[in-house]
N, C-alpha and C positions, 0 to 999 in steps of 0.2 A: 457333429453336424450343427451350422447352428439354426436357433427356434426360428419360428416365423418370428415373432414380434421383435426379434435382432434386421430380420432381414427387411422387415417394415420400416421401422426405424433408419436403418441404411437409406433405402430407396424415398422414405421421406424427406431424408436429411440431402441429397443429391435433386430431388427435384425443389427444394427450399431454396438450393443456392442457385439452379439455373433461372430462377423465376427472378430471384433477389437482384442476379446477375444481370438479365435485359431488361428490366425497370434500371435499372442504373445505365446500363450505357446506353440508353434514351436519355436521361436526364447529362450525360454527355456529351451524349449529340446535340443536344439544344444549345451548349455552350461554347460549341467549338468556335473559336476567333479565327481562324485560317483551316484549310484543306488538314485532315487526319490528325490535328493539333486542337483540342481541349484547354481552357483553362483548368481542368482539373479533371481526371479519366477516375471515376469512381469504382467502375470496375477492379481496375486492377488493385484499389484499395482493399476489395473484398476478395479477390485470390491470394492476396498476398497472406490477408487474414485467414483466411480458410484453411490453406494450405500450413500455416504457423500453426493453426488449433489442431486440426483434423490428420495433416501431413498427406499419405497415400491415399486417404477417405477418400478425400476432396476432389482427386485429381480427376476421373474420371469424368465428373460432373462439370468441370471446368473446362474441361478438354470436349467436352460435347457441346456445348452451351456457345465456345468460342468457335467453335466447324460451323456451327446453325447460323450465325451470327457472321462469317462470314462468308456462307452459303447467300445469304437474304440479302448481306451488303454487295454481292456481284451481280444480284440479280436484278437490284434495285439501279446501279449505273449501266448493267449492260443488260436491258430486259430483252436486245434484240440477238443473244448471243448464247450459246448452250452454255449450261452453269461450269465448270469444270471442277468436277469435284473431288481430282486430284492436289490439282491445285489448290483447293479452298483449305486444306487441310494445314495447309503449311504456317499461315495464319493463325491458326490455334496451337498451331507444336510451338509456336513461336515464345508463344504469350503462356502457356500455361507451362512451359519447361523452363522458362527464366524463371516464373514466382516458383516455383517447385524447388530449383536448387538453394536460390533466396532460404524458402521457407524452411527448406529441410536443416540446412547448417545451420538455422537460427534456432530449431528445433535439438541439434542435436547437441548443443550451447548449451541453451538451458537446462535440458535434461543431465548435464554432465553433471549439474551443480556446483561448478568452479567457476562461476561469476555473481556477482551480485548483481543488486536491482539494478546500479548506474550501470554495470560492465554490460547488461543485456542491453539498454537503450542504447550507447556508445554500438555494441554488435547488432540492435535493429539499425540506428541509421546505415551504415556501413554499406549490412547486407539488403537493405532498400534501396540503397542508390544503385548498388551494382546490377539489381536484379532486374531495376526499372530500366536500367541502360541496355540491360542486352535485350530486356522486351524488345524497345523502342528500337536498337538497332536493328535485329532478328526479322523485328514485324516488318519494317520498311523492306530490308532485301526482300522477305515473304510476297509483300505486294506486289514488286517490280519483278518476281519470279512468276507469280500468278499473271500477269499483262495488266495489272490496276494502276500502276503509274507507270513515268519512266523513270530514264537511273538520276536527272535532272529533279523531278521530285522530290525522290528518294534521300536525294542529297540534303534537302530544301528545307524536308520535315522530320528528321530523325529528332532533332536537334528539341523541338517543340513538343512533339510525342514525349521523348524521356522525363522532362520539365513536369508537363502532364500529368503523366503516370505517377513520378515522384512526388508532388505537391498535396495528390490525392493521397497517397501512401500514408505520408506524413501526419496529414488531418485525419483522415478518418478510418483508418487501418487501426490502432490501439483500440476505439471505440468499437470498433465490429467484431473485432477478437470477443470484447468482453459483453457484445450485445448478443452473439452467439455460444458463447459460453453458459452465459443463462438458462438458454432455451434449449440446452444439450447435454444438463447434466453439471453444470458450475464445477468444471475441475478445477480451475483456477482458484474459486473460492475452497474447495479442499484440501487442495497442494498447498496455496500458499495464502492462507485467509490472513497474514498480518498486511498483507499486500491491500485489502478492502477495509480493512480496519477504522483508517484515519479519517477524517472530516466529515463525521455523521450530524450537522449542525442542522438549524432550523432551514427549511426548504425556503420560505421567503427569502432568508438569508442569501442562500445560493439565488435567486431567482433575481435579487435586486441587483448583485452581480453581473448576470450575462446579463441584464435590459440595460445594465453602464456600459458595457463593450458594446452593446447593438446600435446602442444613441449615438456611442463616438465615432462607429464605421459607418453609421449611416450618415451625418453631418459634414466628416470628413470627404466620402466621394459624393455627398451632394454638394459639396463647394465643389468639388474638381467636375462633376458635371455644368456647375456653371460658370467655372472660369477658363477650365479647357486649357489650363496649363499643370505642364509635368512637374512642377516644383512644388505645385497645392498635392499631389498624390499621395507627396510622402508624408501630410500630415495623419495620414493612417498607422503610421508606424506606431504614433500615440498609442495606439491602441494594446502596445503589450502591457504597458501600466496596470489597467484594468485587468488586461487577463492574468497577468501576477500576480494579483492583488486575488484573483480566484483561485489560482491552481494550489498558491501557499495556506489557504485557509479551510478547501472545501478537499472531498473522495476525491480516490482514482475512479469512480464511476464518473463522477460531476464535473472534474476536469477535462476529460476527455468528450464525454456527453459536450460541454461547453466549447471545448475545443471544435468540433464536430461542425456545432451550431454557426458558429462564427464564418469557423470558414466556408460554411453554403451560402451565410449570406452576403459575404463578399463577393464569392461568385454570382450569386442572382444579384445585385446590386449592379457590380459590374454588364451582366443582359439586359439589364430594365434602364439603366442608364445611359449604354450605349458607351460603357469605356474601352470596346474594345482596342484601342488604339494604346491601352496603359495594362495590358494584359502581361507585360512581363514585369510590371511595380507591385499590380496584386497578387501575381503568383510568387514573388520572394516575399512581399510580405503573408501572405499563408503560410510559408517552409518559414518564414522566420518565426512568428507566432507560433507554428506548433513544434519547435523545437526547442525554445524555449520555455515552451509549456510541460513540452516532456521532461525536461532536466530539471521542470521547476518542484513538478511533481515525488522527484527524488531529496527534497528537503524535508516536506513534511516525514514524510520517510524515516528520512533522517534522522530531525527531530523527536520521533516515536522511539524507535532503536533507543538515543539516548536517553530518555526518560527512562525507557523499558531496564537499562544498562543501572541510572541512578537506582531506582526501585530494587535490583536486584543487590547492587549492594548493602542499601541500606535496611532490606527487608530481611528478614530469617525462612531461606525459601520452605525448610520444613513446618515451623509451629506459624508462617505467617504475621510473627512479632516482628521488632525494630531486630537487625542483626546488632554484633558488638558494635560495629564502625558506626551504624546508624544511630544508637541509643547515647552513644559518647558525643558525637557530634550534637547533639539535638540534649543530651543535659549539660554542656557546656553554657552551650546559649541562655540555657534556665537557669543555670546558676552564675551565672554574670548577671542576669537582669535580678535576681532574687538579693544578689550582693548588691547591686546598685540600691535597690529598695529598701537593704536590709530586715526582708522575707524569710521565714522560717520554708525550711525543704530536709525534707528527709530519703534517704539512701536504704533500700530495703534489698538486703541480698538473699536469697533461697534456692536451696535443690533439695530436689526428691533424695526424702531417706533410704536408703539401699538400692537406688535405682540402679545399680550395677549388678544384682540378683540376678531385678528382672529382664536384664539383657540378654546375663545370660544363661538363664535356665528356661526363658519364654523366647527368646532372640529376638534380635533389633528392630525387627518391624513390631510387633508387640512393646516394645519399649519407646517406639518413634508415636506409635498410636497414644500411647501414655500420655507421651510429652503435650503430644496436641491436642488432646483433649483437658490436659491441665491449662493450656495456655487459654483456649477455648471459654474454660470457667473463669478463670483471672479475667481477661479481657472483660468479661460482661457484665464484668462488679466494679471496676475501675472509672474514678471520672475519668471525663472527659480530657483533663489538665496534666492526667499520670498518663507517665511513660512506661510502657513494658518491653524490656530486652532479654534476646539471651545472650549471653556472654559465651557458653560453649558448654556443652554436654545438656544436663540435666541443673547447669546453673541457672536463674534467673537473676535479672535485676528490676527494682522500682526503683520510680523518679516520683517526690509525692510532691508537690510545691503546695504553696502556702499551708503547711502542714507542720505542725512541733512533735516531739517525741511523744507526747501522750496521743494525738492524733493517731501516730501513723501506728501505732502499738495497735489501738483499736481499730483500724481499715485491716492489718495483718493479720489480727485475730481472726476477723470475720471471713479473710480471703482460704487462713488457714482451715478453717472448720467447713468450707466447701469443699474444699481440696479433699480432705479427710472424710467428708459422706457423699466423695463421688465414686462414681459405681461406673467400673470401666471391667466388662463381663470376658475379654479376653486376658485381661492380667489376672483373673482370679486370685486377686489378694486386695487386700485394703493400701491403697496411694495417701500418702502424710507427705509432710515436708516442713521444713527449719529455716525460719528464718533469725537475721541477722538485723537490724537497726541501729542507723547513726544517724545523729543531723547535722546538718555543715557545721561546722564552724567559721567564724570571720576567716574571708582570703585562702578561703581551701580550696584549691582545687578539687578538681574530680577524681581522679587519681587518688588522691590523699582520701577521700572522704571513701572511697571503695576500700580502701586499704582497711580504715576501720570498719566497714559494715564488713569486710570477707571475715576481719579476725573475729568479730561478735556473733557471725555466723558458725565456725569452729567451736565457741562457745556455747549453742544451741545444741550443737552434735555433742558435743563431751556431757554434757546435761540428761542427756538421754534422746534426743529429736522430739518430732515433732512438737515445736513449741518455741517458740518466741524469746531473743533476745536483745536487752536495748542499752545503747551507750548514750548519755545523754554529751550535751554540747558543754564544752568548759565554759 
């Protein structure tokens, strides 16, 4: 059975969107430029959305909201006429069973997990257009079934409806997904939190942003309110500079939030200005603006993964050190500059004495905990200037720059004798280890300089371990 406080929850969440639902398609109605045609139908932004987050939840509540809605719109053109409340119904199967199929396959996409981030935006637009298209066709027969228009109409405005619906889709459907997500639990943010990750930068930041895109849409159709030609319109298009310039730098919240912003104010520009006569220049410039804004949104993205991709190579995902790939690359470089300078650096190689015991007489997770808490103590005694890698197992290397053989003798001492009064309570024995020292020689590569710090390292273990060995420079 489930609690009350599920079943609160429910009936909250279903009376949230039918509220959500006709404050927006008033803010619809205010905008329509012709009979059942909207510059932009917000509604259906938010079924679309609802139905994507929520799926079967939503329907219910959407499917009620769209019968009320128009039950109120038949009564309000035909007040002298019984409501017919057969009829009114058809209107709402209309409209909430296109975004339902929409939503559901776009749902059952992502849930498969065989797409990525781009493959779902490429699968929302897709299943947005299709889903706007059979609203808009669906809703118009619905009308001319119910006796609200005729088939003359019907023909007249499908066409504007779909546009409508889609344009809204576009803008402000990403944005309601994740404005509703918040306030129901942030699945989003626990299924796929790298997806909110990116552009947490300073808020002015983002803010001077969208006030550069508002200055340019606004300037832009106030010249075309004053010269009342169709050729000044499309200095709007301008405006996706700006918004690239946001979507590449800042969050999937603030893109979208921005995206959102933009395209209302186009649309209220367009009501205050009186551009209805250029209502299909701003409605492709919203679909073009927020589709480029969505696929722009898939770089930063991008770019994340690839860093995320560099870091993993270059990093040792166990002990958190430089991996091998990453410490050879990165003492290349220091030893070419150190050559150029003719700089002392020394090559310090080390592993744990019998660390193959503790593998395996305590097993590998007790020998993984070893390693990282040795790297742990290394790390926090090293400058800033040494490099620490592992090379593989229970091998280490250091990279000491500007350092001679007596130097790095005594940083190894010191790193050694930590090592040796660290107290790690699940290995239950005392952790040493053996190091190896060489310092470059002119024109050595790195290679070559490993080659002698491994075989000086062999010569700490034949010595007895725990304990320092050093080869100086010819």
């Amino acid at each position: 059975m489930p609690s009350v406080g599920r079943i609160s929850s429910q009936l909250g969440l279903q009376l949230a969107l039918m509220l959500a639902w006709i404050l927006l398609y008033q803010s619809a109605e205010l905008l329509e430029y012709s009979p059942h045609a909207s510059l932009w139908y917000p509604p259906a932004a938010l079924s679309f959305a609802a139905l994507t987050l929520f799926g079967l939840r939503a329907f219910p509540a959407l499917l009620l909201v769209c019968f009320l809605v128009s039950v109120w719109h038949f009564q309000r053109f035909h007040p002298a006429e019984q409501i017919p409340y057969t009829a009114a119904i058809l209107p709402a199967m209309a409209h909430s069973l296109s975004y339902l199929l929409g939503a559901l396959l776009l749902r059952i996409l992502i849930q498969s997990g065989r797409v990525n981030y781009s493959g779902t935006l490429v699968a929302y637009l897709i299943l947005a257009a299709i889903a706007a298209l059979l609203a808009a066709y669906s809703g118009a027969w619905s009308l001319q079934l119910a006796g609200v228009i005729e088939q003359s109409e019907r023909l007249a405005i499908w066409l504007g409806w779909w546009i409508g619906d889609l344009v809204a889709i576009l803008s402000l459907s990403p944005f309601l997904v994740l404005l509703l997500d918040r306030f129901t639990g942030k699945t989003i943010a626990a299924q796929a939190p790298w997806l909110l990750q990116h552009g947490h930068g300073p808020r002015h930041s983002f803010l001077l942003k969208l006030v550069l895109c508002l200055l340019l849409l606004t300037f832009s159709m106030l010249l075309a309110h004053q010269v009342r030609a169709q050729e000044i319109t499309f200095l709007i298009l301008f405006l996706s500079l700006p918004a690239m310039w946001l979507v590449y730098t800042e969050s999937i919240w603030r893109s979208f939030s921005g995206l959102a912003v933009i395209s209302l104010a186009i649309v209220l520009l367009t009501a205050l200005l009186e551009l209805d006569s250029y209502a299909a220049i701003y409605q492709f410039t919203i679909a073009m603006i927020a589709v480029a804004m969505l696929y722009g949104t898939a770089v930063p993205l991008l770019q994340n993964t690839n860093q995320q991709l560099q870091r993993s190579l270059h990093t040792d995902p166990l002990t958190g050190v430089l991996s091998r790939q990453g410490f050879i690359e990165q003492a290349n470089l220091l030893l070419g500059r150190a050559g150029r300078r003719k700089d002392k650096v020394c090559l310090a190689v080390l592993d744990l004495d019998h660390f193959k015991q503790v593998n395996d007489l305590l097993g590998h997770q007790i020998g993984d905990e070893v390693l990282q808490q040795v790297c742990q103590t290394l790390q926090r005694q090293l400058r800033q200037q040494d490099l620490l890698g592992r090379f593989g197992g229970d091998e280490l290397m250091l990279l000491l720059p500007d350092t001679d053989t007596r130097e790095a003798s005594k940083i190894c001492e010191r790193l050694r004798l930590s090592i040796e009064q660290l107290h790690i309570a699940a290995a239950g024995q005392q952790v040493t280890a053996s190091f190896g020292i060489c310092e470059q020689q002119t024109d050595e590569s790195f290679n070559q300089l490993f080659a002698r710090a491994d075989k000086t390292l062999m010569q700490a273990k034949q010595r007895g371990r725990n304990r320092i060995e050093t080869i100086l420079a010819d």
